[in-house]
LOFI-625611 format. One line per 5 residues: number of its first residue (from 1); their letters; for each residue x, y, z of C-alpha. Coordinates in steps of 0.2 Angstrom, whole numbers, plus 5000, padded with zeros to 4 digits. Layout:
// LOFI-625611
NUM> a> X/Y/Z; ...
This chain:
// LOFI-625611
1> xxxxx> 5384/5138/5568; 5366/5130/5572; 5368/5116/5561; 5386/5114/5566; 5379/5113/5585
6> xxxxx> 5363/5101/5583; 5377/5089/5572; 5388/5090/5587; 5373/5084/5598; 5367/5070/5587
11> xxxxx> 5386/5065/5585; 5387/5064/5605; 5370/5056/5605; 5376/5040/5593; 5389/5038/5603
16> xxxxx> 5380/5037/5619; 5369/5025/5609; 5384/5015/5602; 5395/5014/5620; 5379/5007/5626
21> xxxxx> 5374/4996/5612; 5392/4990/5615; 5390/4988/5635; 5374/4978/5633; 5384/4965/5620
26> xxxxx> 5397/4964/5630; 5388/4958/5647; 5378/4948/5635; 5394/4939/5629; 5401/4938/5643
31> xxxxx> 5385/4930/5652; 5382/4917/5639; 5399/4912/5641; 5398/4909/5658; 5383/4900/5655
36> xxxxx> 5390/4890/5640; 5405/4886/5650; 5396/4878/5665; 5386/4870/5652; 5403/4863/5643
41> xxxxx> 5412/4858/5660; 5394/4850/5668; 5393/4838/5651; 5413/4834/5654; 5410/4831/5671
46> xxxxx> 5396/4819/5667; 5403/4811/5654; 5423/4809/5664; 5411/4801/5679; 5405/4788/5669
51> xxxxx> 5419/4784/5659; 5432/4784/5674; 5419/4779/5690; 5424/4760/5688; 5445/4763/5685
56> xxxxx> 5442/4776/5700; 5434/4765/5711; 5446/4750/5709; 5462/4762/5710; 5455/4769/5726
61> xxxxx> 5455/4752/5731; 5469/4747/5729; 5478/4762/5736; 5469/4762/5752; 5472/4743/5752
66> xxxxx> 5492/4749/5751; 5492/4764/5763; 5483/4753/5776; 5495/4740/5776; 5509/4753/5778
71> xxxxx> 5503/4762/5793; 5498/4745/5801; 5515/4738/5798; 5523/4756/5806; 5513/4754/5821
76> xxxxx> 5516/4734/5823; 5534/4738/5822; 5534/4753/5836; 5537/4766/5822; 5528/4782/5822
81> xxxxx> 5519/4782/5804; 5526/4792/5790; 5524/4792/5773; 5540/4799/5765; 5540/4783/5755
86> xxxxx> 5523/4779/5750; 5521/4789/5732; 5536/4776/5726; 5526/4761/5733; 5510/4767/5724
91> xxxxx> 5517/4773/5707; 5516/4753/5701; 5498/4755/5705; 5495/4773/5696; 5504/4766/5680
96> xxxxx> 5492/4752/5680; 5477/4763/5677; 5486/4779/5668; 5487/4771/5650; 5467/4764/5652
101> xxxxx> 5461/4780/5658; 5470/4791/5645; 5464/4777/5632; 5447/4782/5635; 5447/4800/5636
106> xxxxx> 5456/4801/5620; 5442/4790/5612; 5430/4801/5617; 5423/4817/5607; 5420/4828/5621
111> xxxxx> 5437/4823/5632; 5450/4819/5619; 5460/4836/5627; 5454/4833/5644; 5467/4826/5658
116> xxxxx> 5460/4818/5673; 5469/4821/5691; 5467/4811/5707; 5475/4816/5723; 5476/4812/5740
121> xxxxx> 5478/4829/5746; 5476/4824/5768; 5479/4807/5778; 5475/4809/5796; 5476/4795/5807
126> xxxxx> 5464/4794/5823; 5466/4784/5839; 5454/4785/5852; 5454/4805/5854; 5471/4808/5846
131> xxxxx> 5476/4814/5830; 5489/4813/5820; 5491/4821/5802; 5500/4809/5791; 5500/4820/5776
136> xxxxx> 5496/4840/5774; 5485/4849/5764; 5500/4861/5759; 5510/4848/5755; 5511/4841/5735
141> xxxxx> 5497/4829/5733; 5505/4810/5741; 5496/4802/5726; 5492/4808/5708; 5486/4796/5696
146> xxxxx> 5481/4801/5678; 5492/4813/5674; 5501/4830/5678; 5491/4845/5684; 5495/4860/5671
151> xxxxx> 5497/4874/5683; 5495/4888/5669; 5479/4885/5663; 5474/4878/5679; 5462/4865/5683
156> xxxxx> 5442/4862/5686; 5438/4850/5703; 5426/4837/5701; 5424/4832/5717; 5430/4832/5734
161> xxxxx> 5427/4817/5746; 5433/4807/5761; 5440/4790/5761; 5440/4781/5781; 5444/4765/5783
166> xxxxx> 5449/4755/5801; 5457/4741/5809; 5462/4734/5825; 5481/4733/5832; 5486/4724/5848
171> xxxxx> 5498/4733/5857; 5505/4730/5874; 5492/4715/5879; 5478/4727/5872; 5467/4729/5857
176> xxxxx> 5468/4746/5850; 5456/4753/5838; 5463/4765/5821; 5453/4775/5810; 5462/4779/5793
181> xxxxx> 5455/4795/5785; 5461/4799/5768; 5454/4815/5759; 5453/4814/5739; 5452/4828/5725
186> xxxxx> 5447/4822/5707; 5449/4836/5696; 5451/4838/5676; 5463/4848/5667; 5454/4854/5651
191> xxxxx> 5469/4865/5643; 5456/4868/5628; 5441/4872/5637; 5441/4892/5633; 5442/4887/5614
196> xxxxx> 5431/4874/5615; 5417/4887/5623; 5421/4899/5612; 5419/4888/5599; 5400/4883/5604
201> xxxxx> 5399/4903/5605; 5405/4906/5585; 5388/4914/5579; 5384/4923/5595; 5399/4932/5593
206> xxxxx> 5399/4935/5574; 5380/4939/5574; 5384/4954/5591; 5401/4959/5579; 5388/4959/5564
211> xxxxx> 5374/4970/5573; 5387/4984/5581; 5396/4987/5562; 5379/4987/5555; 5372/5002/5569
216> xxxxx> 5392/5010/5565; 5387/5010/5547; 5371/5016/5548; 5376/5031/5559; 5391/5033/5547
221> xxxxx> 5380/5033/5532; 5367/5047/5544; 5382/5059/5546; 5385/5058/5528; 5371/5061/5520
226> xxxxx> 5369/5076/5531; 5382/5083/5527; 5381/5080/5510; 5364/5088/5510; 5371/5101/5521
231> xxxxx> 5386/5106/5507; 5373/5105/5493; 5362/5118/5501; 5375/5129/5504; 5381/5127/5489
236> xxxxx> 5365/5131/5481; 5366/5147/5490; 5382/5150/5485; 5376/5149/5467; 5361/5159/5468
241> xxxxx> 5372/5176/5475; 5386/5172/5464; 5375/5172/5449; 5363/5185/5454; 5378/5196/5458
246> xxxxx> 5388/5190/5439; 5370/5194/5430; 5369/5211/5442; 5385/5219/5433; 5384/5217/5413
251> xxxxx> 5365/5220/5418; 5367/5237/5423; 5381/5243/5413; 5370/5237/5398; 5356/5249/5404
256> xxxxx> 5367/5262/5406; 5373/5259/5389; 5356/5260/5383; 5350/5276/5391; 5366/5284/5383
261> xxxxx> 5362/5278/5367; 5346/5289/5368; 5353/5304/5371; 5354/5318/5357; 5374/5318/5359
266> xxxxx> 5375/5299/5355; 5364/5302/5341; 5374/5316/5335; 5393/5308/5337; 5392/5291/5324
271> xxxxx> 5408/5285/5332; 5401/5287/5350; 5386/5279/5346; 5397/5264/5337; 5407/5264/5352
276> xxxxx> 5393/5261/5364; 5386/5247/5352; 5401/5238/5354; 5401/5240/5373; 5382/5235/5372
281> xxxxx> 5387/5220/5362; 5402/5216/5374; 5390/5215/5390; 5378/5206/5379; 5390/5194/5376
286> xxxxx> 5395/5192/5395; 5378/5186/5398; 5378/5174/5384; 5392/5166/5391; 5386/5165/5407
291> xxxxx> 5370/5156/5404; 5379/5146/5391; 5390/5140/5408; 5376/5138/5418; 5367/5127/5403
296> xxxxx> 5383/5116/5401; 5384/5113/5420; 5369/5105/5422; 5370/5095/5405; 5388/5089/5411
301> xxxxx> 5394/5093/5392; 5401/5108/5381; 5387/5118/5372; 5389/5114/5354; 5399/5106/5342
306> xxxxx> 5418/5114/5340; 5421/5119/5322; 5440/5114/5317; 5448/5124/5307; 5468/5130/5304
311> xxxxx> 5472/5145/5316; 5487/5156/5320; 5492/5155/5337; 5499/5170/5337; 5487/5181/5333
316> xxxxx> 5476/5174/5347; 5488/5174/5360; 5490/5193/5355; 5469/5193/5359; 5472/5188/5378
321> xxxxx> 5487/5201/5378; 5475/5216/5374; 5463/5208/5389; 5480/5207/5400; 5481/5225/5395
326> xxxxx> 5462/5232/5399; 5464/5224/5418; 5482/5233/5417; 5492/5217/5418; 5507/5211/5410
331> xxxxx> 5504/5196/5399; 5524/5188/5392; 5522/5177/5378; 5534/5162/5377; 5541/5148/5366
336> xxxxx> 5534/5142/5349; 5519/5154/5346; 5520/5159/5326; 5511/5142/5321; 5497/5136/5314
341> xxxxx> 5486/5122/5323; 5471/5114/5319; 5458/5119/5333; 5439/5128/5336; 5445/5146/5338
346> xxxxx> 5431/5151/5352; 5435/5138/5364; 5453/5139/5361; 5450/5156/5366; 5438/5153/5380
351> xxxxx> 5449/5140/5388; 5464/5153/5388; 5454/5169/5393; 5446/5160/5406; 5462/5154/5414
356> xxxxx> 5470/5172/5414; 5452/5178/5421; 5456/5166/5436; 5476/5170/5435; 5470/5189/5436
361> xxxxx> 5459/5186/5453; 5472/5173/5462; 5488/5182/5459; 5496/5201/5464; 5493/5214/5452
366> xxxxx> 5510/5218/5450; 5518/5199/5446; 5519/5193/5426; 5509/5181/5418; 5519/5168/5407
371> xxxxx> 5511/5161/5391; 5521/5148/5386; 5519/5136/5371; 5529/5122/5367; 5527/5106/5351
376> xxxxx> 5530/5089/5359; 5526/5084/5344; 5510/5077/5340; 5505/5088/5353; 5506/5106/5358
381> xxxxx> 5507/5114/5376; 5500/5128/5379; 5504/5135/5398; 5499/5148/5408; 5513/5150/5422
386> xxxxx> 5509/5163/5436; 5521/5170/5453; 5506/5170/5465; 5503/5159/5478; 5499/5142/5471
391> xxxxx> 5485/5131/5477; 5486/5122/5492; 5487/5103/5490; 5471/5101/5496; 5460/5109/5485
396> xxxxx> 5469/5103/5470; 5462/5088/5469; 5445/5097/5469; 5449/5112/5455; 5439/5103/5440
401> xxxxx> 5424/5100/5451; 5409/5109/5448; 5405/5125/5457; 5420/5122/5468; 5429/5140/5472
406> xxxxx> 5447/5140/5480; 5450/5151/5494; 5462/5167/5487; 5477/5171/5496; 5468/5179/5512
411> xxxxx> 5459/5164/5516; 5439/5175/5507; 5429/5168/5494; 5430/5176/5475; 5421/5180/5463
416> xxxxx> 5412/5170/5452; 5402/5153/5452; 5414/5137/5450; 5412/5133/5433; 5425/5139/5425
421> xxxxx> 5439/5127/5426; 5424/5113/5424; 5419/5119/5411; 5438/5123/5403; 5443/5104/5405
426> xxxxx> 5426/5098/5397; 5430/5110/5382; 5448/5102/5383; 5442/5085/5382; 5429/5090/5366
431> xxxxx> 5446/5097/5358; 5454/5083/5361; 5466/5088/5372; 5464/5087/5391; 5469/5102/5406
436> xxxxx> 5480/5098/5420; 5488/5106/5434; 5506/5109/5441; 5512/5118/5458; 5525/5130/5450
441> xxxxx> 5542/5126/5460; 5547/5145/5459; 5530/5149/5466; 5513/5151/5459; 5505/5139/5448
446> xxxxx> 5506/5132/5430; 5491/5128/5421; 5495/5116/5405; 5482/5114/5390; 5487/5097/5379
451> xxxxx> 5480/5097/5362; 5485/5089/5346; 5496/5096/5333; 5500/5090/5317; 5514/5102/5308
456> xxxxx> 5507/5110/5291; 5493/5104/5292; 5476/5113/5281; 5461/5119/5287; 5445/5111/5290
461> xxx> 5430/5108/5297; 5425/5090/5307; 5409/5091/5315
């Protein structure tokens, strides 16, 4: 419970770290990119000014040249100054310098996507103290040279300025004096500007990307480790109860066994004293096997070379029916079983016994066991079928691993150290054969061992 809480504090402190990590990238992106885009536009303006600064002034020129002679003509004539018709008047003039000024942005590397605007957004006319607004500033622009403003991805103003201009008009025997005032907006519509920045921005951005997966992985690679360390030493634990408690039993039943045998009685009965022997032997064996499991574990291969030679199947299926019997189980046997097959007796037998020893903790006392042997020739099957409770899908990708114990029915550890179906498919492989796995669809599980058969075949030894 410790370890799970002081992991759940150091998960929340990497995060804390991440999120901030992340936070101080972000303003940090997003500053440089204010600064690289006031960089970009500064050089466009620059570069637009001294491109365009000699078309701009002669256009200006000649349109205030125009719009001066329209309002003079108004006034001479006795008509109030409009300029409803002036954008038609000017648009010979605006075509003039359209085609040189898009000529020379598209020649250039830093503007070939850039548009240029100029408008005449306000025309005020004064006289004396009077004022009369020729052109609004809410109005569409009365001249737009250059091209068409995009409105989506907007545009960036240049510069704002004020055009005057006068001339004198007699009217009614008497000079009067007019000021023409004419507001202009140079702006430029750089559609690609945000790709353009971004672009100057490439390694900023692959470096920050770069540096927050590298801190992920790191923390990623923290966690797992621990808790790899973490499984190992409970593991370890695991191992050293589950083995001190395996060693504890054959242990003291052979002291038992012993202190009988040196009773007078034992002495006395021959067949009681052979009968203990054998029981002696028995427990001796146990322990044999055990560290023989525990040797192969950490060698990561079977102890010993199997010894091939002909066996009857039947009458070592009948072996693993009298240790059904002792733990009061019922043990069927199945299919093709009076045959001959070419195999190391003792590891046949382990494999098998050591199956029904895991059948015998996982499944109900009362449920058959089911060995089943069937040719699929050049191979044999032998199965052990049970009606327990299966194994759930996700620890059946884990039964062959070492020291790896499936939970029984009731959700509590058994007995016993992980190793025996490790060891059983490392014994399979050595016979060359191999041990799979099947959920049983009637309930329960089927345990399959594949070994090669040859029909008729004659004993002998391969080493």
């Amino acid at each position: 419970m410790r370890f799970k809480l002081k992991l759940l504090l150091l998960i929340c402190a990497c995060v804390l770290v991440l999120a901030g990590l992340c936070f101080i990238q972000y303003r940090l992106v997003q500053n440089t990119y204010r600064l690289e885009q006031a960089d970009y536009l500064g050089k466009v303006k620059s570069r637009l000014a001294v491109l365009t600064q000699t078309l701009s002034d002669s256009l200006n020129h000649q349109v205030m040249e125009k719009l001066l002679s329209n309002v003079e003509e108004q006034l001479a004539s006795g008509t109030k100054p409009a300029l409803t018709g002036f954008q038609q008047q000017t648009n010979r003039i605006g075509e003039k310098f359209r085609k040189p000024i898009i000529h020379a942005l598209r020649n250039d590397s830093l503007l070939f996507q850039t548009g240029y605007n100029l408008e005449y957004t306000q025309v005020l006319l004064y006289q004396n103290y009077h004022i009369d607004t020729l052109w609004r500033r809410d109005e569409p622009p009365l001249f737009l040279a250059g091209g068409v403003k995009n409105k989506q991805t907007g545009a960036f103003n240049i510069s704002e300025g004020q055009q005057q201009a006068g001339f004198g008009l007699k009217q009614n025997k008497a000079q009067s004096g007019y000021r023409l005032a004419v507001w202009t907006r140079t702006d430029i519509d750089a559609t690609d500007w945000k790709h353009m920045v971004l672009r100057r921005m490439t390694a900023m951005l692959v470096g920050s990307g770069l540096l927050i997966i590298a801190v992920l992985t790191i923390f990623v690679l923290i966690f797992t480790t621990l808790l790899r360390q973490k499984k190992i030493a409970d593991v370890t634990t695991d191992f050293a109860n589950h083995m001190t408690h395996e060693l504890k039993t054959p242990l003291s039943a052979a002291g038992i066994i012993v202190k009988s045998l040196r009773t007078a009685e034992a002495k006395l009965d021959e067949d009681w004293y052979t009968e203990l022997l054998g029981q002696l032997d028995n427990q001796h064996n146990k322990i044999r096997r055990l560290m023989d499991s525990v040797l192969t574990s950490a060698m990561d291969r079977p102890l010993g070379i199997p010894e091939f030679q002909a066996v009857c199947l039947l009458t070592l299926l009948q072996g693993l029916k009298a240790m059904a019997i002792d733990a009061d189980r019922e043990l069927r046997l199945s299919g093709t079983t009076n045959i001959s097959i070419q195999t190391d007796p003792d590891m046949l037998t382990g494999i098998l016994a050591n199956l029904l020893d895991n059948a015998f903790k996982y499944t109900p006392s009362d449920t058959p066991l089911i060995l089943e042997c069937k040719i699929a020739e050049p191979q044999i099957i032998i199965s052990l079928i049970d009606e327990g409770s299966g194994i759930a899908k996700p620890h059946q990708r884990y039964l062959f691993t070492k020291f790896y114990r499936v939970p029984g029915p009731d959700g509590d550890q058994v007995r016993g150290l992980g190793l025996g179906l490790y060891l059983c498919r490392l014994q399979a492989l050595q016979l060359g054969g191999k041990l799979s796995y099947l959920q049983n669809a009637a309930g329960g599980s089927i345990f399959s061992l594949i070994l090669p058969y040859e029909p008729n075949t004659v004993a002998f030894s391969r080493r």
